[in-house]
C-alpha positions, 0 to 999 in steps of 0.5 A: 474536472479533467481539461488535458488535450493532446493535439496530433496535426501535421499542419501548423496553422490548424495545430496553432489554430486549435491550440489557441481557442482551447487555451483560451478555453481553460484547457491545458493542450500539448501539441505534436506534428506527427502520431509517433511522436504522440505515442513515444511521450503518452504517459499511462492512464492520460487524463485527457482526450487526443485531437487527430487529424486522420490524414498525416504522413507516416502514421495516419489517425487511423493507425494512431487510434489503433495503437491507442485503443490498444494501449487503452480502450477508453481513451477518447480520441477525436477525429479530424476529417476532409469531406472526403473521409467522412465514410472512413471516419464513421468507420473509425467510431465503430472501431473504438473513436469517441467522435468526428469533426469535419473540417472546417469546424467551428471552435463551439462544436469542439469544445463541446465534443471535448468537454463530453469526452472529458467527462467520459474520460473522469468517469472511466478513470473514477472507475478505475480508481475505484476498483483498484482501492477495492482490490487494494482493500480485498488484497489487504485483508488477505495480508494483514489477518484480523477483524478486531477495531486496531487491525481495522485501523492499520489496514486503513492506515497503511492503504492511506499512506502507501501512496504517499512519499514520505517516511514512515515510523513502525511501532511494535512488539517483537513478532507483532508483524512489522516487517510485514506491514513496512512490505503492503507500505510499499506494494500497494504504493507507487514503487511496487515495481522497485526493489524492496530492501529490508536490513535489520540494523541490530544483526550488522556488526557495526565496523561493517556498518557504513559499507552495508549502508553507503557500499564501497570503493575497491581498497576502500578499507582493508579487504575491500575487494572491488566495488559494492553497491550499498542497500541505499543505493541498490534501493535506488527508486523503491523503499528501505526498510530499516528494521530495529533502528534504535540499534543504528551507530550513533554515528551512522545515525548522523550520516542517515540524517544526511542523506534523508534531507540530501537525497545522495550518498557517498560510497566508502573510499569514494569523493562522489556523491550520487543521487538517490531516490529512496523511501525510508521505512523504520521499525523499532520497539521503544519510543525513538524519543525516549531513545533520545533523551536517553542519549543513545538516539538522535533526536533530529533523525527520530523526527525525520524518520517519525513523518507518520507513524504506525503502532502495532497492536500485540496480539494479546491487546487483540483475542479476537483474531487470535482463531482467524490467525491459528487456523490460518498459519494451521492451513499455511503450515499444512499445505506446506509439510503435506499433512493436514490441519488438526481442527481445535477442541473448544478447551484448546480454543479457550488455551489459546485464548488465554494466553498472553503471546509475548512473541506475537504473531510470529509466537502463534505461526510458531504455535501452529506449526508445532501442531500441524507436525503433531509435537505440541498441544496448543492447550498445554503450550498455553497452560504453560502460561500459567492461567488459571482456569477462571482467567481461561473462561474468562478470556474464552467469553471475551472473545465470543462477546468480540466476535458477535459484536464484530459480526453484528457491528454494534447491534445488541439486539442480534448480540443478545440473540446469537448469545442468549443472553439478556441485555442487562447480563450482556450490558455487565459482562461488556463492562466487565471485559472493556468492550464498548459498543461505539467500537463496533459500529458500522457507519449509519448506525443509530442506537439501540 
């Protein structure tokens, strides 16, 4: 439970009064003589209730509790009054105060107007948190495109540790996404407001290395000129995205490992360190260990960086939301060029279906693309692959049965309906094609 009190009071003896029965009380208090102080150091969303006296000099309670309704409107604030304000006070309620004390009052009658207003102020901020995990949750599903059980897990992986500060380790494919998944790590978390530095360690020729890293002094090295600002220290409160990390230098590998457990660097040509508030975030395709015991990795930076790690699905290890994502980088694409968006036949569904995207995600926008512009079939790209037409059918069915468990979760009976299909013909081709019930259920289930 919430239990932070803000006390505003011009008179000593009744600040120090109340701070001592509310401490006493098992609340955490903070003090201040005069309203504008209050304001200039009131974080966002306080947890708590301000205590006011209304008449003070300078700001009063009543102009306080105006700039504080308008920086938050449920933020409770208690009025302290004379006799003679009572009128005034009321007036103050209708105006947004949660409540009124008339002086003197006794330690009882406040702590219980505090300990409601607290509870007012939990349930508010509970809301609120609420509200902005479902807007997390419908923004991300905007974002990170897919309905089978891995896309599923990501989403809620990445909304787990988006808040957290720790370093993260990417897993994928090339195409499967992950830069993609390194930005929602860091706009649904706190440093959403700072910038957001991508440098892909593969395309950094690696004499240039250390200066793109670290930055540099004037002279530094030979063409030097002036200052630069490294991408570690230009990310300066917000997140680093360090894509293809198995590619980093050896040496700057060393160098990397020091400023994740220092939190400082220093710039090329430069003897002063300057501290650094950064979020790392890694992607590469092998396993950084097995990187290690190959001797072209460091095994204690692969540790660091590994604090938590995301694997990333390839699409083939996902047909299922092959259809929702074609259609998508189709409407993407056509919106862009001006032109409209062919819709898919059913063999050329079974084509994409069919084939096995070593390029990803990134493979199937290209694949789009190419149609909306009128200079590809998607059928013959993928026949291109080689499939033979009982491996198409084959993916064709897998991806019908995926769907209807998806949208029915789990529930065989309505599968069997929607399919036309009887259990025991729906029980083999489940086996058949690896898809197990349990995947599909929606929380509560029981089973049919």
């Amino acid at each position: 439970m919430l239990n932070s009190v803000i006390v505003v009071d011009d008179e000593a003896p009744i600040r120090e009064a109340v701070e001592q029965w509310l401490t006493l009380s098992g609340f955490t208090v903070q003090v201040f003589s005069r309203a504008e102080a209050c304001l200039a150091q009131l974080p966002d969303a306080f947890p708590g209730v301000i205590l006011s006296d209304v008449r003070m000099p300078g700001m009063d309670g009543l102009q306080l509790l105006a700039e504080l309704q308008a920086k938050d409107r449920d933020l409770p604030v208690i009025l302290l009054t004379g006799h003679g304000d009572v009128p005034m006070a009321v007036d103050a309620m209708r105006d947004g105060a949660y409540d009124f004390l008339e002086k003197p009052f006794t330690p009882e009658r406040l702590l219980g107007s505090l300990r409601r207003a607290l509870e007012k102020r939990a349930l508010v901020l509970d809301n609120r948190t609420l509200h902005e995990q479902a807007d997390h949750r419908s923004r991300l599903d905007a974002t990170l495109l897919g309905m089978s059980p891995t896309m599923q897990t990501l989403r809620r992986q990445v909304l787990d540790l988006s808040p957290l500060p720790v370093n993260v380790l990417i897993r994928g494919e090339t195409g499967s996404g992950k830069e993609m998944v390194a930005r929602c790590l860091h706009d649904f978390g706190s440093r959403a407001d700072k910038p957001f530095v991508a440098v892909n360690c593969a395309a950094i020729p690696e004499p240039l290395f250390e200066a793109e890293l670290f930055g540099h002094e004037s002279g530094a090295f030979t063409g030097a000129q002036g200052k630069r600002v490294g991408k570690l220290e230009f990310a300066h409160g917000g997140t680093v995205f360090l894509d293809e990390i198995e590619s980093m230098p050896l040496a700057q590998q060393v160098k990397l490992l020091r400023v994740i457990q220092e939190r400082r660097i220093e710039r090329l040509g430069s003897n002063q360190s300057i501290e650094i508030d950064v979020r790392i975030i890694a992607a590469t395709k092998p396993d950084l260990l097995d990187e290690a015991r190959a001797g072209r990795f460091r095994e204690d930076l692969a540790y660091r960086l590994n604090i938590a790690e995301l694997r990333l699905p390839p699409l083939r290890d996902r047909r299922e939301d092959i259809p929702m994502l074609f259609s998508h980088f189709s409407r993407q694409a056509a919106q862009r060029l001006a032109r409209s968006a062919p819709a898919l036949s059913g063999a050329q569904l079974s084509h994409l279906l069919s084939h096995d995207w070593p390029g990803n995600v990134r493979e199937l926008a290209n694949a789009a693309e190419r149609q909306v512009l009128g200079l590809d079939n998607p059928a013959a790209e993928a026949l291109a692959g080689g499939q033979s037409l009982v491996a198409q059918q084959e993916a064709f069915e897998a991806h019908c049965i995926r769907s209807a468990l998806q949208r029915h979760r789990g529930d065989i009976k309505a599968v069997m309906n929607e399919l036309q299909v009887p259990r025991r013909t729906l029980n083999e081709k489940m086996q058949r094609h690896g898809l197990v019930r349990e995947d599909f259920l929606a929380e509560g289930n029981s089973p049919r």
